[in-house]
C-alpha positions in Angstrom: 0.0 0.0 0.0 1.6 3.5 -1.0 -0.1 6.4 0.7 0.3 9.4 -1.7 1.9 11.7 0.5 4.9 8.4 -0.5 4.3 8.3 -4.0 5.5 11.8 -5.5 8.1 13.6 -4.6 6.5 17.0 -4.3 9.0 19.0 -5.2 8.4 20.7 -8.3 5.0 19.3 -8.3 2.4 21.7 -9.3 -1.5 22.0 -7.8 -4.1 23.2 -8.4 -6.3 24.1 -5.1 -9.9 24.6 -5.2 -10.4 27.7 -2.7 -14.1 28.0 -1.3 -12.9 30.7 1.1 -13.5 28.1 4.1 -10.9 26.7 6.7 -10.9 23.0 5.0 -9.5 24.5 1.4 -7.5 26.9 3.2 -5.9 24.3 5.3 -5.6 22.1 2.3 -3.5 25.1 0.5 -1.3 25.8 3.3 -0.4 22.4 3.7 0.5 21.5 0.2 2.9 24.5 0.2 4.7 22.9 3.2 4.9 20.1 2.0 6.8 21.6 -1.2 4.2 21.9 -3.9 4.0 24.6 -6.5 0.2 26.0 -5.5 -1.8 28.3 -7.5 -5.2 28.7 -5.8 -8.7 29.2 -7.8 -12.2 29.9 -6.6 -14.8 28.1 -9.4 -16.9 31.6 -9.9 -20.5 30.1 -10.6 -23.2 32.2 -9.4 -26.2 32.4 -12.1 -27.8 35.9 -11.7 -26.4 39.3 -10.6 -26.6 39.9 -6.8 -26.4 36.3 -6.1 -22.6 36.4 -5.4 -23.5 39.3 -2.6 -24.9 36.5 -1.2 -23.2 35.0 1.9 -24.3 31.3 0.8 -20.9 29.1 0.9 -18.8 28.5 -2.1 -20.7 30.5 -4.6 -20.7 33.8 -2.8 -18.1 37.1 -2.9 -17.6 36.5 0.8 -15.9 33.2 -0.3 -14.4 34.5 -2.8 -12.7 37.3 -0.9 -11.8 35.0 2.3 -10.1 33.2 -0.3 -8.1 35.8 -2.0 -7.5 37.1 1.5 -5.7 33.5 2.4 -4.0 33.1 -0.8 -2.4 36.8 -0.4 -1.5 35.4 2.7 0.2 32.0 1.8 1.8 34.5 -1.2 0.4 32.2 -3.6 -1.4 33.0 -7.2 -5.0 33.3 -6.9 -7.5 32.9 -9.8 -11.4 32.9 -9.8 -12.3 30.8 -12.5 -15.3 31.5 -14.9 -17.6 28.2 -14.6 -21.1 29.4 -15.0 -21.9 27.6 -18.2 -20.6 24.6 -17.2 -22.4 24.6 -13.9 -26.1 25.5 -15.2 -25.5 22.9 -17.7 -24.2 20.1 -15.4 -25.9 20.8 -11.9 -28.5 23.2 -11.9 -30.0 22.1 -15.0 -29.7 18.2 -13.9 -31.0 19.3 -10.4 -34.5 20.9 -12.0 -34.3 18.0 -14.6 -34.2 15.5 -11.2 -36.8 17.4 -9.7 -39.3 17.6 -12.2 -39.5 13.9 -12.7 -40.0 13.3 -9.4 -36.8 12.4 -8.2 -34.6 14.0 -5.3 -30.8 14.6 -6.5 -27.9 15.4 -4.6 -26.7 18.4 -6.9 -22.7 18.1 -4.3 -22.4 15.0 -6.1 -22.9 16.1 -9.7 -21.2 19.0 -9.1 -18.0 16.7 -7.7 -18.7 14.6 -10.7 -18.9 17.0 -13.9 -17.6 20.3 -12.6 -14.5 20.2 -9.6 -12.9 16.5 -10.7 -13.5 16.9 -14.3 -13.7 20.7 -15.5 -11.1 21.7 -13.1 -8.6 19.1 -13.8 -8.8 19.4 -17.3 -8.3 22.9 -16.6 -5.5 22.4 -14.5 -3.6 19.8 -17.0 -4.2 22.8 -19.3 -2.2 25.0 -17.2 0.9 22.3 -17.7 -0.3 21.7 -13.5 0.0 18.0 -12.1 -2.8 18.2 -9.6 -5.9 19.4 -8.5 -6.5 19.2 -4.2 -9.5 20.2 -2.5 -10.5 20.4 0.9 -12.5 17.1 1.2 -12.0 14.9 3.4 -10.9 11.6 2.2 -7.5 9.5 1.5 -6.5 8.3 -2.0 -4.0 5.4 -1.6 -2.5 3.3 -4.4 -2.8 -0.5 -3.5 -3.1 -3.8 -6.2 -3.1 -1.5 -9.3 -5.5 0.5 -8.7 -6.5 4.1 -7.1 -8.3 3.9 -4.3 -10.3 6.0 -2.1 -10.2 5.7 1.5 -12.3 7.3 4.4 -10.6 10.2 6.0 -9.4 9.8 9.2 -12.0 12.0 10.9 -14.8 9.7 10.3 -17.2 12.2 11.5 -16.2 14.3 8.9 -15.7 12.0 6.4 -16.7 12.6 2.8 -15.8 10.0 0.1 -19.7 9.3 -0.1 -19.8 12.7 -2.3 -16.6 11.1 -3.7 -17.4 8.1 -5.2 -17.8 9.3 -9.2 -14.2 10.0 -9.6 -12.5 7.8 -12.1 -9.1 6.2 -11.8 -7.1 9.2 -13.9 -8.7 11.6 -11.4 -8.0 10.0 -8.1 -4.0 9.9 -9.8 -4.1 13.3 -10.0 -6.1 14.8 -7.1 -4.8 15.3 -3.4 -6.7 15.5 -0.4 -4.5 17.0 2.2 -6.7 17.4 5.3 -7.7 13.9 4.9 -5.4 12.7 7.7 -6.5 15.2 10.5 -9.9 16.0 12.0 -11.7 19.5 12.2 -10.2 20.4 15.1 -6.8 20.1 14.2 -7.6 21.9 10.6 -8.9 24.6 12.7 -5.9 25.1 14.7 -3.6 24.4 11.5 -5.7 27.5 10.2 -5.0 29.5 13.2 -0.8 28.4 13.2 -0.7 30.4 9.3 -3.0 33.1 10.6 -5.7 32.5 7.8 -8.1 34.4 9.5 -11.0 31.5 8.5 -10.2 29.1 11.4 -13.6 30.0 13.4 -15.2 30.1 9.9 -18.9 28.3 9.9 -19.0 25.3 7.5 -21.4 25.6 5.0 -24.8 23.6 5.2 -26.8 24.5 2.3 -27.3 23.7 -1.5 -25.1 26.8 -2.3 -27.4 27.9 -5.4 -30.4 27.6 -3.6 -31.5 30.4 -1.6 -33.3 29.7 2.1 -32.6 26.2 1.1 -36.2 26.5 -0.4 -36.1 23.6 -3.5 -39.9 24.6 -4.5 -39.4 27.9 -5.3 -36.3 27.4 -7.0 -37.2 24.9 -9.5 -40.8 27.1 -9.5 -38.5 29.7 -11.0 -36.6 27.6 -13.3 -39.9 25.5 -15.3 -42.1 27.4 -17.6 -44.8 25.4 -16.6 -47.1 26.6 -13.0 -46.6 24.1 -9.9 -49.8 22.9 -9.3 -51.4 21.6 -6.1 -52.6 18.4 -5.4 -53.6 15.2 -3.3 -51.5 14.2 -0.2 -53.0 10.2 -0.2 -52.3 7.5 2.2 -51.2 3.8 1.2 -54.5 3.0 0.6 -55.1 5.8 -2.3 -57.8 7.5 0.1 -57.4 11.6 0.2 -56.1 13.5 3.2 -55.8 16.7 2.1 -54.0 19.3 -0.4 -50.8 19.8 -1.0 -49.3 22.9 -2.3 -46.4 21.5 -5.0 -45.0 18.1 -5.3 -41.5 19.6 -5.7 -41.7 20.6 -2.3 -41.5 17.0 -0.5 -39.2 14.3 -0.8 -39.8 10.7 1.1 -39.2 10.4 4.5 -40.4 14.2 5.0 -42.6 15.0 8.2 -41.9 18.4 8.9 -43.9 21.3 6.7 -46.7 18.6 5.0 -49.0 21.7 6.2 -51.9 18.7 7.1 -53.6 18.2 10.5 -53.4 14.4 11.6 -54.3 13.2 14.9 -50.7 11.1 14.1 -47.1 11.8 12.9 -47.2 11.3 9.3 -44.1 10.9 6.7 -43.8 11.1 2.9 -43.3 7.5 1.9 -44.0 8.5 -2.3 -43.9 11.0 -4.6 -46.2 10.1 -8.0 -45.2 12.6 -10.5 -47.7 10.9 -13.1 -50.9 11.7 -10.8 -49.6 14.5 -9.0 -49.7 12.8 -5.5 -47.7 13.0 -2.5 -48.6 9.8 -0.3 -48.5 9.7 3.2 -48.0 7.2 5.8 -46.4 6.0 9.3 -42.6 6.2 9.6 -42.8 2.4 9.7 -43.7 3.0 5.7 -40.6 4.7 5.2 -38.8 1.6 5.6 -37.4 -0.5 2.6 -34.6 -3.5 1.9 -34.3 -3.3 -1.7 -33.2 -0.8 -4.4 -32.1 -0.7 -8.0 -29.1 1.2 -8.3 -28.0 2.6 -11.9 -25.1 4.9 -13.6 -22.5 2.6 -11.6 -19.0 4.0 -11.1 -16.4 1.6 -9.7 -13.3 2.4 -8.1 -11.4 -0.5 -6.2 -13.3 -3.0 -8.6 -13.1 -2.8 -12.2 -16.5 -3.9 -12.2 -19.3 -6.3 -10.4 -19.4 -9.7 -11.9 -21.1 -11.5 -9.0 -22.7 -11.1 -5.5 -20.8 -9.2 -3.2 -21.3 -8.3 0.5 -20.8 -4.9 1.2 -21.7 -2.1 3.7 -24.0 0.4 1.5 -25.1 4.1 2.5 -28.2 5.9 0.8 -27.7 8.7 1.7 -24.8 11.5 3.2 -25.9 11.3 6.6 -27.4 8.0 7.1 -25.0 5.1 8.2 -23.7 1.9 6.5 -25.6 -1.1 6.6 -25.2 -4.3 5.8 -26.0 -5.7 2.4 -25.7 -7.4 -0.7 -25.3 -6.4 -4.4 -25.8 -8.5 -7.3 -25.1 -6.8 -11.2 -28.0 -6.9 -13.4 -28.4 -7.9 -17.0 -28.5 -4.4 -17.9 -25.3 -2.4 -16.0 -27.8 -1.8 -13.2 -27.0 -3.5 -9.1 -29.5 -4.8 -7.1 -28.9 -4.0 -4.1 -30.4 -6.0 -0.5 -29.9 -4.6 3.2 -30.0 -7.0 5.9 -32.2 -5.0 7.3 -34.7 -2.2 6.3 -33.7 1.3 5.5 -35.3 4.7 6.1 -36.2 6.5 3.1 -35.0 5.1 -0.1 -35.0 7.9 -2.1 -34.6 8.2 -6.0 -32.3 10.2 -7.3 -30.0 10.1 -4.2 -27.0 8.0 -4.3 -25.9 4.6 -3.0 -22.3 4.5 -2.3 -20.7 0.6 -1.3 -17.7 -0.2 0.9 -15.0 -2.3 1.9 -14.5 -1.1 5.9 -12.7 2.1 4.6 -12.1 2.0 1.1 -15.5 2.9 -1.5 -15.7 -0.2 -3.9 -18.7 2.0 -5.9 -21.9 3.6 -6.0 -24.6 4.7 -8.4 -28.2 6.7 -8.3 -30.8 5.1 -6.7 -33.5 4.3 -9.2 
């Protein structure tokens, strides 16, 4: 097993550091230029409308991108913002409404990992005659058996390879992770050690292209057609009530349905086709089996038979038990031991080996 701080010899070496203007990034840049890397910092400018980068809303704000000029002057290392709007609309916000409107739930940090920071920026980056790309995830990339591998960082708390597991073998060669090895609290006092003025910086929560975190009215805003009400249903088909968009719920939801029950209820469906949001116990939220498609493998070259596996469905939920069989048709099945909370479509599945990723696709 080669780690990759083992497998380069740095010097001379030249990254390319995605800067959010937070303390992981910031961390990640001020490491890489003590550990003798040639670093050239870039902020991925991707805000949509004018006065949405006066926003303070993460990564695609002017705060970020002047807490991240303000560290790079710091580190004395060159700083570029990066024009990425096209590419963004195309790739994630136009995939996120697309998800959306047919009734799915995406994870748009995923997508955006996928077609925008690990592809766009490293070809980018090999354009600029530059080695790397690094971020401030954290994760571990190891070289072990021929093959790239990504590993769990060694916060697990903070861990983040589930947002990780698109990248391909040429882009986990040429991407570093450098706060992989250390947990927040040591980043934040790293941060304070360079004086980068970010080290009590907030992480950010929120979708960063949607404002208030309010899904409905953005894709409302972004569909010619009108959101129409409908049904909230039960199981049984019978009606409860009226709901006021069906791009406003996703399954396992129980807080702002807007009904009066005599009994915690939870989205268990969305029916796009009839316009329905159904309703049930939390009990109803619970499923074993899912159909997994758009596979990407990393420390397999690809499923050939039944495999046991831990699998997660979602960022914060927690591995579990199960087993995945390939399909006829480049799609997994995939069966917990036990039942799982809110299957949702559109979200991802991401399979592991203890703490390396073996895969992951979208739940269908």
């Amino acid at each position: 097993m080669i780690t990759r701080k083992r497998m380069n010899n740095q010097s001379n070496k030249k990254v390319l550091i995605a800067m959010s203007g937070g303390v992981d990034s910031s961390v990640s840049a001020a490491l890489l230029k003590e550990q003798g890397y040639e670093v050239i910092g870039a902020t991925m400018q991707i805000w949509q409308t004018e006065g949405m980068e006066e926003k303070d809303n993460g990564c695609c704000s002017l705060t970020a991108v002047n807490d991240a000029r303000r560290v790079a002057n710091k580190l004395d290392i060159p700083y570029y913002v990066l024009n990425f709007k096209d590419i963004f609309k195309e790739k994630v916000i136009d995939y996120f409404v697309r998800e959306y409107t047919a009734g799915r739930t995406p994870n748009p940090c995923i997508i955006c990992n996928k077609e925008v920071k690990f592809e766009a920026l490293l070809d980018k980056a090999i354009s600029m005659g530059l080695d790397y790309i690094a971020t401030g995830h954290y994760a571990q990339v190891e070289f072990k058996g021929g093959r790239y591998l990504l590993k769990k960082s060694f916060s697990k708390t903070k861990d983040q390879t589930y947002a990780l597991y698109n990248l391909t073998q040429k882009q986990l060669s040429q991407t570093l992770f450098p706060v992989g090895e250390y947990n927040k609290d040591k980043v934040r006092e790293i941060a304070e050690k360079y004086e980068l003025g970010v080290a009590s910086k907030p992480d950010s929560q929120e979708i960063c292209f949607v404002e208030d975190n309010d899904y409905g009215k953005f894709i409302a805003e972004h569909i010619d057609s009108d959101i129409l009400p409908g049904n909230f249903v039960d199981t049984q088909g019978n009606v409860l009530g009226q709901h006021k968009g069906i791009y406003y719920y996703t399954v396992g939801q129980r807080k702002g349905l807007g009904i009066a029950s005599n009994k915690p209820l939870y989205v268990v469906d969305v029916d796009i086709e009839k316009n329905e949001v159904v309703l049930g116990d939390d009990e109803e939220t619970f499923g074993n089996i899912l159909i997994a498609r758009e596979l990407n493998w990393i420390s397999i070259e690809k499923l050939e038979k039944k495999m046991k596996v831990y699998a997660k469905i979602r960022y914060g939920a927690k591995e579990a038990p199960a087993t995945i069989e390939p399909l006829e048709d480049g799609r997994v099945e995939v069966v917990f031991d036990t039942p799982q909370r809110a299957i949702t479509s559109g979200q991802s599945v991401v399979f592991y080996d203890d703490e390396y990723v073996i895969g992951g696709g979208i739940i269908e």
